[in-house]
N, C-alpha and C positions, 0 to 999 in steps of 0.2 A: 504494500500500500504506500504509494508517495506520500512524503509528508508523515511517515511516521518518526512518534518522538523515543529514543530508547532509554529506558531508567536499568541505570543497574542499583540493586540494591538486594538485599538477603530478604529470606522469604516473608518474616515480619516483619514489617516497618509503616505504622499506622502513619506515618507523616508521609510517608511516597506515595500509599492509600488516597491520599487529599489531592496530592498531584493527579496521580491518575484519573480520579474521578472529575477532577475539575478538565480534564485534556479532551477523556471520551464525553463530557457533555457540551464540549463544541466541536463532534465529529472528528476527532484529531484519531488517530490511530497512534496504539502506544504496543510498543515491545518492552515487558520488562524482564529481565532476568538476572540471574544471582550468578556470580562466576562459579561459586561452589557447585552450581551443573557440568559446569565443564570440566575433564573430557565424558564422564558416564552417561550424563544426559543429555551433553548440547554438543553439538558437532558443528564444527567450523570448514569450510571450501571455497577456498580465495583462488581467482586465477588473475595474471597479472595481464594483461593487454594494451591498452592506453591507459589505464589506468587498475585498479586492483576491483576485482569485481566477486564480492566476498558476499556468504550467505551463511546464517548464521539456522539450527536448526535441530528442533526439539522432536519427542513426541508429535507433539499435538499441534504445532505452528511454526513459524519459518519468518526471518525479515531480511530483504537486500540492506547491506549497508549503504549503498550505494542513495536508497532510497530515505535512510533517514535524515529530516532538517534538522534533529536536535538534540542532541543527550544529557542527559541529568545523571551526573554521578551522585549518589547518594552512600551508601552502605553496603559494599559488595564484599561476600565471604570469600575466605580463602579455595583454593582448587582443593575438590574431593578426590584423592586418587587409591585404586583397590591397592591391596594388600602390596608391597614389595619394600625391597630394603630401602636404608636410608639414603645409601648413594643414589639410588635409580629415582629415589622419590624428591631427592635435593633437584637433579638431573630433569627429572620431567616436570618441577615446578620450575624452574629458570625459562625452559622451554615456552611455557603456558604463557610464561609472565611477556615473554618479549613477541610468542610467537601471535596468540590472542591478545593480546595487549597491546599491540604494533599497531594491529589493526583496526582495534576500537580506537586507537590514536588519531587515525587517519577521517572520523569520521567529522563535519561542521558542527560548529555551533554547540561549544560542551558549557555546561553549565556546573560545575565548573573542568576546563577539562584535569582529568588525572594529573600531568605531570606539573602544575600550576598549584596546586594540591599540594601535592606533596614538598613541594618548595614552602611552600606558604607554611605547613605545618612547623619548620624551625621558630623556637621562639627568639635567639638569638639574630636571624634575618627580621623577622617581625619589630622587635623590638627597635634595631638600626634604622628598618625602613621608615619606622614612623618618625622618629627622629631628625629622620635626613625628612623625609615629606613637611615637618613642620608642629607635627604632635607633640605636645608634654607625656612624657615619660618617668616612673618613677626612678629613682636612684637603683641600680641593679648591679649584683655584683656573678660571675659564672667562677665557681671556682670548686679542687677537688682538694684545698690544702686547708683545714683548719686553721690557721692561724692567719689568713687573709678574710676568712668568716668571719672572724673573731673581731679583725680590727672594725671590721666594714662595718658590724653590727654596733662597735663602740663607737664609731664617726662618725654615722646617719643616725643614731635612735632607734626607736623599738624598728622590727624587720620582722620579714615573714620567709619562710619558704614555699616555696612554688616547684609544684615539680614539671618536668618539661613534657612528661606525655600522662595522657589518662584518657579512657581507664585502665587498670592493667586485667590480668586473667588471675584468678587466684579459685582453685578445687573447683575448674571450670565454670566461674561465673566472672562476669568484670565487677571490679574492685574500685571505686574510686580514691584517688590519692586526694584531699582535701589542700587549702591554701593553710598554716598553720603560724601561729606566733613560735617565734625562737628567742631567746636570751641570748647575750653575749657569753656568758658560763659555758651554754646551752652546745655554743660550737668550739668549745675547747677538747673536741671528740676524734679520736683519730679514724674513726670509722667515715667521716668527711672523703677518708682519701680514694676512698673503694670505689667511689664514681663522682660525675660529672653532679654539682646541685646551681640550683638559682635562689640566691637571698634579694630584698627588692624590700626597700625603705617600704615603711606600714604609714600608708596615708589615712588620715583622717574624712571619712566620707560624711559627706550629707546623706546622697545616695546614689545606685548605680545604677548604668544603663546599660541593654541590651540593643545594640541597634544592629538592626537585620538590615542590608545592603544587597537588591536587585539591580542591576544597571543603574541606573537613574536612580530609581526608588530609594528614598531612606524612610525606616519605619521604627520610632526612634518609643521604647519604653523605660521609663521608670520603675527601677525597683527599690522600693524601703525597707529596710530589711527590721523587722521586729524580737530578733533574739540575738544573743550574744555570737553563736554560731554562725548566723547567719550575715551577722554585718564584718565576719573575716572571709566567711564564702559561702555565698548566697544558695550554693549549690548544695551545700549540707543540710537545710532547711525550710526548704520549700514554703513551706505551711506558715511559714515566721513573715512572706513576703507579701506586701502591696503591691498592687499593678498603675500604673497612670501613665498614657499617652503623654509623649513629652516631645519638646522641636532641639535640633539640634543647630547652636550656633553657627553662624557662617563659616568662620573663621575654620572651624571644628571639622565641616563637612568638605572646604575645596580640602586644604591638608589630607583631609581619610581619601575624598579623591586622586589625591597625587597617590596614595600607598598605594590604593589597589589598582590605580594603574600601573605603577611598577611593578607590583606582584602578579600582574596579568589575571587578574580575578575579575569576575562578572558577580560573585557571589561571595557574601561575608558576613557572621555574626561575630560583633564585633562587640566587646566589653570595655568600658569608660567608669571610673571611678570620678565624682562631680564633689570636690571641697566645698566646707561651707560658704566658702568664698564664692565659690560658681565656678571655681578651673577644672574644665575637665582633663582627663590625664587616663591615656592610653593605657590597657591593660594586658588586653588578649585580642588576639582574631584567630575565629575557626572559618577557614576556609569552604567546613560543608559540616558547619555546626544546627542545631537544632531549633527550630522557628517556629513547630506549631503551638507548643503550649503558651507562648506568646500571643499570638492570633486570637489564641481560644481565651485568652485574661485579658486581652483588651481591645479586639475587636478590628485589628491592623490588617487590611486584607494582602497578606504576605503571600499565602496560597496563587491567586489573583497574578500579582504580581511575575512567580515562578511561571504559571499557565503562559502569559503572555510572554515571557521568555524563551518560552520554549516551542509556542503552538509558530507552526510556518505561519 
């Protein structure tokens, strides 16, 4: 079907759910599928000609690439491969990754594409970029040596730790790492040196915001956070939080537009801590972070926004 849009994303994913429905009720034709089909379920047949003429195909259904306007990467599981050792299976993941992966590469109009993504997800690049674009950023320190912890946390004042990826997998479930206060005592620890950490000056918030970033679009919330937990990371507390529709300064929005256009992003939830003073100051960007429970708390039509992104 011309004009179809492809989502990759794993079998449950009630926010891609909202995509999809809002695409097929303006006739748009959607393929979606999980890589973890592929190779057992999904089969791929690329011929190169003028150009690569690739068909992608299930059980029950089939899409040219050639034919899709638009992909939404969303949440796509790892390759399921049967039974075999760990060599053949390191060996036929590399394959998967570059040989089907190559290919989804080549397709228009990603939302956001893969390898943009995966950039974007450094918070060390992140952090730079907003800086060089023109954002306030907290004081941040990257280091695996206790006693550069140590000093950071006694020169800037209270500090937090932030870890660089989450969630992680823990007795097969994901685990979230929380934002957490540290002490300067706190990092007199030599276990510091075993990896890579991020400490980052403990601002003072009024409250924070969630700004979701379609092209153009900004759809900017407020959130106040009502417990202890929740005003170090909002994400530990849900239930502690207020919602309210908020604008985001000028000054605030060309800046985040210079980022993401550096970072070749079309899409971004983007996190801002707002002083009492009114400074906002850059936090976090997820590249292909989560939008709907926003929408659903204050009415922001984010959904809308993705649909038109992506419908030809």
């Amino acid at each position: 079907m011309p004009g179809t849009v492809l989502i990759l994303t794993e079998r449950l994913d009630p926010t891609a759910d909202l995509v999809v429905t809002a695409l097929r009720s303006r006739g748009v034709g959607v393929f979606r599928v999980d890589t973890a089909e592929f190779p057992l379920d999904l089969t791929v047949t690329a011929r190169l000609e003028e150009s690569w003429r690739t068909e992608l195909r299930s059980a029950s259904r089939s899409v040219r690439l050639e034919d899709v306007s638009g992909a939404y990467y969303r949440r796509p599981s790892s390759f399921v491969f049967p039974p075999m050792s760990p060599a053949d299976r390191q060996w036929a993941e590399l394959e998967a990754r570059v040989g089907l992966g190559g290919l989804l590469a080549t397709v228009p109009n990603w939302l956001n594409h893969p390898s943009r993504i995966g950039y974007a997800e450094y918070k060390p690049v992140q952090l730079a970029t907003a800086r060089t674009a023109g954002l306030a950023v907290p004081r941040t320190l990257i280091t695996n040596d206790p006693d550069a912890a140590e000093r950071f946390a006694r020169s800037v004042g209270p500090v937090v730790y932030k870890p660089f990826s989450s969630p992680v997998e823990q007795d097969g479930r994901r685990a979230f790492v929380y934002t957490s206060p540290v002490s300067a005592s706190e990092l007199a620890d030599d276990s510091i040196r075993l990896t890579a950490h991020l400490f980052q000056e403990h601002l003072e918030k009024a409250y924070e915001v969630r700004l979701t970033v379609v092209d153009d679009q900004f759809f900017a919330a407020a959130l106040t956070a009502g417990s202890d937990a929740s005003r170090i990371d909002w994400r530990s507390d849900y239930d502690a939080i207020t919602y309210a529709v908020t604008t985001v300064p000028p000054a605030v929005r060309e800046a985040l537009c210079r980022m993401l256009s550096t970072l070749g992003l079309r899409f971004a939830a983007v996190d801002f801590a707002v002083t009492p003073a009114g400074d906002w100051y850059f936090l976090d960007l997820n590249p292909n972070g989560q939008w709907a429970w926003i929408e659903h708390e204050t009415g922001l039509p984010i959904c809308k926004a993705i649909a038109d992104a992506l419908a030809p």
